[in-house]
N, C-alpha and C positions, 0 to 999 in steps of 0.2 A: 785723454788727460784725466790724471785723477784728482779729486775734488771733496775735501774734509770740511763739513760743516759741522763744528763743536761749540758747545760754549763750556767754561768754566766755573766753578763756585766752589767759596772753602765749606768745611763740613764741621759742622758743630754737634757736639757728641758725637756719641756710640751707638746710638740708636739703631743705623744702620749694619750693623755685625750681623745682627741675627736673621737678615734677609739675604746676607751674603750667599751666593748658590754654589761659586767658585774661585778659588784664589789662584794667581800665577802671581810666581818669583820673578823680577825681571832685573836684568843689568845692563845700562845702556851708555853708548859713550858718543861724543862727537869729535868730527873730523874736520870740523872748523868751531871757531870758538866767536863766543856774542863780539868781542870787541867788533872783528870781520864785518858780519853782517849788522850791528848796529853804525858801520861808518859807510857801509853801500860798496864794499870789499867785494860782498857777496849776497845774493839774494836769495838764497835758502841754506837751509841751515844740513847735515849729511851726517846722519845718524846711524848706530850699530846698534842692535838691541838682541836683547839673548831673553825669551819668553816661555820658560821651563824650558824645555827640549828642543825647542828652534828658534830659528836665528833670521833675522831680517835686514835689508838696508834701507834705509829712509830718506827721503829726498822730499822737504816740505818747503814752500815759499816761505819766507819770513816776514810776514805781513800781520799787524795787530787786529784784532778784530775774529769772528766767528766761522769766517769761511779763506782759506786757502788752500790751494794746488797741493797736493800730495802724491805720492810715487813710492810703493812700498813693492821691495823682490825678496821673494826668499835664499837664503844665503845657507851655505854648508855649515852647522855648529862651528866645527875647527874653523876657519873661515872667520868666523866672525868674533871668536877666544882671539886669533892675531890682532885684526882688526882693533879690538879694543887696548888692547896694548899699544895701537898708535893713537889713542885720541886725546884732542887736546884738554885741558882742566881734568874736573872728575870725573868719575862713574855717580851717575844718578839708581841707585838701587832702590829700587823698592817692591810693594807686595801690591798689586794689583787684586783690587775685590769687585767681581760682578754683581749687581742689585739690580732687581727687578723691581719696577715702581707705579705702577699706572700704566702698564703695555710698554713701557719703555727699560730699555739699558742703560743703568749708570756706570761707569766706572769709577771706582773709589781706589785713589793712590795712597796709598798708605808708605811714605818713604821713611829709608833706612838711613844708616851712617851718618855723614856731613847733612843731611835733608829728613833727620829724625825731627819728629813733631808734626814737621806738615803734614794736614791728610786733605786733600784734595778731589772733588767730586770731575767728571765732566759725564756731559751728552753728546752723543751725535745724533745730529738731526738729517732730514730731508732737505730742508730749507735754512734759509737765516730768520724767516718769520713762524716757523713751526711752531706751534705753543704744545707745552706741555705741563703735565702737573706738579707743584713744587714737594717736595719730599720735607718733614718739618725736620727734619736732620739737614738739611739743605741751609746753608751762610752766604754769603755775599759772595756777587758775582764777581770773576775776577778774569775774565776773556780778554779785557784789555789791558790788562795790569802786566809788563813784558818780565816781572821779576818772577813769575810763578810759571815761567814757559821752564820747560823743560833744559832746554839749551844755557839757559840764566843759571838755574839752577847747578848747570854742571860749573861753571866759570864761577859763580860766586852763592854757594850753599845757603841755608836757611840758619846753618850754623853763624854765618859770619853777618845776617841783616841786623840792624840795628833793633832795639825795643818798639820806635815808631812804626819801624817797616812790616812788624811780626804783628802787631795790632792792627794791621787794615784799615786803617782810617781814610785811607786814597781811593777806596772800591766802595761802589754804592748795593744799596740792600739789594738782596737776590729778587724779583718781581715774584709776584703770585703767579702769575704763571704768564708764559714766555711766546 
């Protein structure tokens, strides 16, 4: 069984650019939409993702919080160009930036189109109690916050949150370290 232990946090400044090591393009769509799995339709959410030159399918538990089941295969390009043409809401695009921080990998989402503005950190960790060190370009954690999952994002963009919702006021400060 596979097993994703991440947390999330938004990213305040630019700081982070100039430690970027590597960037990928990605376009990702799903093949059920939040309503589904926020009514218990469904328990994971079934993602297409196109990450420069290959293509994946996604099968992640839908469960709030740091750690859930994950199932990633790799997929034909073509394959996965149809694929997206069946899914449901949007395309979440965006530019994926690797950051190296204290021995650790950050991923920094930097989204596009309908999900322009957000820029989004995450870690993977070993644990849900791993500690790691806070990066000062690092904002408020947002792991449990279900509007900044990816799957949200495609059903209802950053474009369409209201002014309270784009402020974060519902997420609490990122910890010194984790």
């Amino acid at each position: 069984m596979g097993l994703e232990i991440e947390r999330k946090f938004l990213v305040r400044g630019d700081g982070w650019r100039h430690a970027a090591q590597r960037v990928v393009p990605m376009a990702q769509g799903y093949l059920n939409d939040v309503g589904m799995v926020d009514r218990g339709d469904m328990r994971a959410s079934v993602r297409v993702r196109i990450e420069g030159d290959q293509a994946f399918l996604n099968i992640k538990s839908r469960e709030l919080g740091a750690r859930r089941q994950e199932f990633e295969y790799p997929i034909p390009l073509e394959d996965a160009h149809a694929l997206l043409a069946l899914c449901v809401g949007g395309l979440v695009v965006k530019r994926r930036h690797y950051v190296e921080h204290a021995g650790r990998v950050w991923e920094i989402d930097e989204f596009e189109g309908d999900n322009a503005g957000l820029v989004v950190a995450e870690i993977e960790l070993e644990d849900v109690q791993a500690t790691f060190e806070k990066p000062d370009w690092l904002g408020p954690e947002v792991t449990d916050v279900p509007r900044y999952y990816n799957l949200a994002l495609a059903s209802r963009p950053f474009s369409q949150w209201r002014d309270e919702e784009r402020q974060a006021n519902d997420v609490k400060d990122a910890p010194t370290c984790c």
